[in-house]
TIZA-525037 format. One record per atom (N, C-alpha, C): x, y, z; atom name. Coordinates in steps of 0.05 Angstrom, whole numbers, m for minus. Example, Ala and Ser with C-alpha at 12.3 -4.5 7.8 and 13.67 -1.06 7.14 Angstrom:
2
       c1       c2       c3   at
      264     m114      156    N
      246      m90      156   CA
      264      m66      156    C
      257      m45      142    N
      273      m21      143   CA
      258        1      157    C
***
This chain:
136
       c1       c2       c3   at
      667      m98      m18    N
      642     m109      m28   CA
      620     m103       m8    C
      623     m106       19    N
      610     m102       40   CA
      603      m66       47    C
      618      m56       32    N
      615      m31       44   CA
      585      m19        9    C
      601      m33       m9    N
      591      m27      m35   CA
      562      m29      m32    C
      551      m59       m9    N
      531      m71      m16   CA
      507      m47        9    C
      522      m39       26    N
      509      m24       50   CA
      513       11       33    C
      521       20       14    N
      521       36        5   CA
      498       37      m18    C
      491       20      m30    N
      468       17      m44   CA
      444       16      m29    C
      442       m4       m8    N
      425       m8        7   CA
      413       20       15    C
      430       37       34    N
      423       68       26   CA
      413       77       13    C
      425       76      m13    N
      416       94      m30   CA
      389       86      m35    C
      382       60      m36    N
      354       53      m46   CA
      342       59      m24    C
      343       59       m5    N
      323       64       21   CA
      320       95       19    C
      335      116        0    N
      336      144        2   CA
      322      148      m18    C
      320      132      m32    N
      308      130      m64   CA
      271      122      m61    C
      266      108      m45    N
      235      100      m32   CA
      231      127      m22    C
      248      139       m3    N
      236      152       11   CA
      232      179        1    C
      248      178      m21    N
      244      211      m38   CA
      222      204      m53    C
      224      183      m72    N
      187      180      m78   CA
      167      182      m56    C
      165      178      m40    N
      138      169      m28   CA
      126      201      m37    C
      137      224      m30    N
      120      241      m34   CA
      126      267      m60    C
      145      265      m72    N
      150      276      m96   CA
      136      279     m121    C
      129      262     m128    N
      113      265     m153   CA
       85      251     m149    C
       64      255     m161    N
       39      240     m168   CA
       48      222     m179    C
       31      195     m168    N
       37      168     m173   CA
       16      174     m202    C
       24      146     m217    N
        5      136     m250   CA
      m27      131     m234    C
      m42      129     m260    N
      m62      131     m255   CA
      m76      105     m252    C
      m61       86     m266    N
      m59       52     m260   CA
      m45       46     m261    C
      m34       14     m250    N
      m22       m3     m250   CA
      m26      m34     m258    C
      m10      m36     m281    N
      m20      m68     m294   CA
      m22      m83     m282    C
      m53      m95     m281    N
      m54     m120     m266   CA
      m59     m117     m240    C
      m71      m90     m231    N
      m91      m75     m206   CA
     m116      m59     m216    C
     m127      m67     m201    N
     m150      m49     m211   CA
     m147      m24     m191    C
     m156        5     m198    N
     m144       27     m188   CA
     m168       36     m175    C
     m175       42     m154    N
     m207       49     m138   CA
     m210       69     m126    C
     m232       92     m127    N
     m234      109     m117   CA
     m246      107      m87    C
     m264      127      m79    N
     m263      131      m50   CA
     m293      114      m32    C
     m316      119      m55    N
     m336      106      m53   CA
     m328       70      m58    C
     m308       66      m73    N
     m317       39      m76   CA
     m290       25      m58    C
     m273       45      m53    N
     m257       32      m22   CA
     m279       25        4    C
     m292       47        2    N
     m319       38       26   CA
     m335       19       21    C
     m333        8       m2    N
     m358       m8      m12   CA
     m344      m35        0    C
     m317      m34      m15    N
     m301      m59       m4   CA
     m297      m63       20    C
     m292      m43       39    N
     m292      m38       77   CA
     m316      m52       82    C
     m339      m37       70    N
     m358      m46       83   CA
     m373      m67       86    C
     m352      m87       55    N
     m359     m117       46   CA
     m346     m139       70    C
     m329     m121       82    N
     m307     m133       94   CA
     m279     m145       85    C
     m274     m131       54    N
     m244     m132       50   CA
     m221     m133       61    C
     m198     m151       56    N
     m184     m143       80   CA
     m171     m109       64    C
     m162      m85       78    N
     m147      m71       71   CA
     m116      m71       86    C
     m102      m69       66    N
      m62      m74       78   CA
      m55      m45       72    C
      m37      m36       98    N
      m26       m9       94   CA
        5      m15      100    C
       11       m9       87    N
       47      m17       81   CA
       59       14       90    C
       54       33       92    N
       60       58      117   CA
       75       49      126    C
      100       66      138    N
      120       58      155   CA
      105       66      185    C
      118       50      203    N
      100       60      222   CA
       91       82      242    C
      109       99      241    N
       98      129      244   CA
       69      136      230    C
       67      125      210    N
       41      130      194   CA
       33      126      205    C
       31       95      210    N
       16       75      217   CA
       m2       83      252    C
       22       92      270    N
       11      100      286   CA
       m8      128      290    C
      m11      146      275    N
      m18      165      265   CA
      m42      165      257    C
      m49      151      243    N
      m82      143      242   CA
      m85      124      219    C
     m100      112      213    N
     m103       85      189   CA
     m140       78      182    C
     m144       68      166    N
     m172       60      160   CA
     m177       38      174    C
     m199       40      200    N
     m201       17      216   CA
     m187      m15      207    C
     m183      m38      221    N
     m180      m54      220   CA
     m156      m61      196    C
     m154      m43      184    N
     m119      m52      165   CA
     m101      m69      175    C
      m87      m84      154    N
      m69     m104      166   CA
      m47      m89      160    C
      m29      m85      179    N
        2      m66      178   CA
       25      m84      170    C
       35      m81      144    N
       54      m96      131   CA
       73      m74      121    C
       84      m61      137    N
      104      m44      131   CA
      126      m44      102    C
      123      m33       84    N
      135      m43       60   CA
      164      m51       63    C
      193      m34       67    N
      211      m40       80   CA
      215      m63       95    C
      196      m74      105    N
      203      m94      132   CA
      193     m116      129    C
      162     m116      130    N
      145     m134      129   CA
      117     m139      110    C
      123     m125       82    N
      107     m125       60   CA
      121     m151       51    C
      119     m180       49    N
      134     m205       32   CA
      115     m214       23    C
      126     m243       10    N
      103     m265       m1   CA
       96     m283       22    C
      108     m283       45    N
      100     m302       60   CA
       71     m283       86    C
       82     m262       84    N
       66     m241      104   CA
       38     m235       92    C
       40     m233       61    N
       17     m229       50   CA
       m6     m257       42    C
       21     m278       40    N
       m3     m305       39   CA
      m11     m313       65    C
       m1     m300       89    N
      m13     m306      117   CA
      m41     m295      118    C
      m46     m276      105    N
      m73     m256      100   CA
      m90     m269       78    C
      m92     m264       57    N
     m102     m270       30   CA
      m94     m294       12    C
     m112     m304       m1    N
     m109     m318      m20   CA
     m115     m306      m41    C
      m87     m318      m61    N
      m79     m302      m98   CA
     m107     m296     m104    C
     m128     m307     m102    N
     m152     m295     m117   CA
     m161     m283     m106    C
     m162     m271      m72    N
     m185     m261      m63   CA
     m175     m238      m59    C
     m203     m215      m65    N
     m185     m188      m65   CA
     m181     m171      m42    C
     m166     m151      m53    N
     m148     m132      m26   CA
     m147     m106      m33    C
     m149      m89      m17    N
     m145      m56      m17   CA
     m121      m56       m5    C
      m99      m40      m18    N
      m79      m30      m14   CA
      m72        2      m19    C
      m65       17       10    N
      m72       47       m5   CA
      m46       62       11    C
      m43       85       15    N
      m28       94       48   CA
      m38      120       35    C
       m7      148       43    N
      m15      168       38   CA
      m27      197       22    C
      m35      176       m5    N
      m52      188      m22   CA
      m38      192      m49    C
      m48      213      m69    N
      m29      213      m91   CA
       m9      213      m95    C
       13      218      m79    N
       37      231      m80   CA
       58      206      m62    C
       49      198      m52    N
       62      162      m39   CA
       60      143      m59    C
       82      136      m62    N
       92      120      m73   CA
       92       89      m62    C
       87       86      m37    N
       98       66      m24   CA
       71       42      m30    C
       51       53      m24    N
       22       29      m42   CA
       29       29      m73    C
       36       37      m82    N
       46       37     m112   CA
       61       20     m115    C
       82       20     m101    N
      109      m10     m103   CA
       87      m36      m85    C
       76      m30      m67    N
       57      m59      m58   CA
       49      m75      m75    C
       29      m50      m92    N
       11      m69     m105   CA
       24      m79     m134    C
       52      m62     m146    N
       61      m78     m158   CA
       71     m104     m151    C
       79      m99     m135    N
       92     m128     m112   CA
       69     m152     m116    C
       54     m145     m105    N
       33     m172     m107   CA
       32     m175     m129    C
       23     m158     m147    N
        7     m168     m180   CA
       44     m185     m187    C
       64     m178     m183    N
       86     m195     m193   CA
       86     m214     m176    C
       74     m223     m157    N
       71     m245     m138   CA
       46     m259     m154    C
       37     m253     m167    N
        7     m272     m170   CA
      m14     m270     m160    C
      m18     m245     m145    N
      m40     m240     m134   CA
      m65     m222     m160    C
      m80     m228     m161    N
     m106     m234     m181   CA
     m130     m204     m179    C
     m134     m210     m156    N
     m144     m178     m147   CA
     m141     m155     m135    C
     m124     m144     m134    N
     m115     m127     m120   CA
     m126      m87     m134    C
     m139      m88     m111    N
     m142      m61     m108   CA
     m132      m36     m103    C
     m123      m20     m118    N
     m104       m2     m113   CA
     m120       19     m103    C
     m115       35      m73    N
     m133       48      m67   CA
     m115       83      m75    C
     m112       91      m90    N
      m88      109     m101   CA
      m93      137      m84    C
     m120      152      m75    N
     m122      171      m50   CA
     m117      158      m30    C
     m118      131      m14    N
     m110      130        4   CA
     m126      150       30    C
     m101      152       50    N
     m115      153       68   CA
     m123      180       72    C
     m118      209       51    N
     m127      222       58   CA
     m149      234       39    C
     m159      218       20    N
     m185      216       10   CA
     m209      207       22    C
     m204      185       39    N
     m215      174       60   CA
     m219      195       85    C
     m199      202       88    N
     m215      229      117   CA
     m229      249      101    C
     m226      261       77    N
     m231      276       65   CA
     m266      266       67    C
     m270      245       56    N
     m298      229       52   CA
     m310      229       82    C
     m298      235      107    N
     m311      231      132   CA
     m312      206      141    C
     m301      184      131    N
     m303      157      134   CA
     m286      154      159    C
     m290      135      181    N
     m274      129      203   CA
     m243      117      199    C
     m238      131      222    N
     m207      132      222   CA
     m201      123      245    C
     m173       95      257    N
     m171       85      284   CA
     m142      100      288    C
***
């Protein structure tokens, strides 16, 4: 049973990681609103919080200033995300652009958590350099 249960575990951790960059993610997600590049800045510049769930190689690699790092794998939960936000107030969630998968499973995550606004930022972070926008 123990070996069965660490054999799946695998597989699903090989299964994240072959999406993250294989196919183009959908173009929405129920119960996110889906945001392009100007109105991720609009929200930065409102002072949204933005969450990058990047593993942390990403993460250390470069990110959109001030992001809160909630590693999906590890530390993307309901208790990590209500430390940040409240269900109504909104959030940019993005990482490495069309083809990552890994803000795709976030922001389903929240919207099945109850979270109300959530911003799907679907270019991510390399729409954002692309735009010239600062990078930490």
């Amino acid at each position: 049973m123990v070996k069965t249960f660490a054999i799946v575990t695998i597989a699903l951790g090989a299964s994240i990681t072959s999406l993250a960059f294989s196919e183009e993610t959908p173009l929405s997600i129920p119960g996110a609103e889906t945001i392009t590049v100007s109105q991720a800045k609009a929200l930065f510049d409102d002072g949204v919080i933005f969450i990058d769930p990047r593993k942390d190689t990403d993460w250390d690699a470069g990110r959109i200033p001030e992001s809160e790092h909630l590693e999906l794998k590890s530390d993307f939960n309901e208790v990590n995300i209500a430390n940040l936000i409240e269900k109504n107030e909104p959030f940019v969630v993005y990482c490495n652009g069309i083809k990552c998968h890994v803000s795709l499973i976030a922001a389903e995550r929240a919207v099945e958590w109850g979270y109300t606004s959530v911003k799907w930022f679907r270019g991510g972070l390399p729409a954002w350099k692309e735009a010239g926008y600062p990078i930490e």
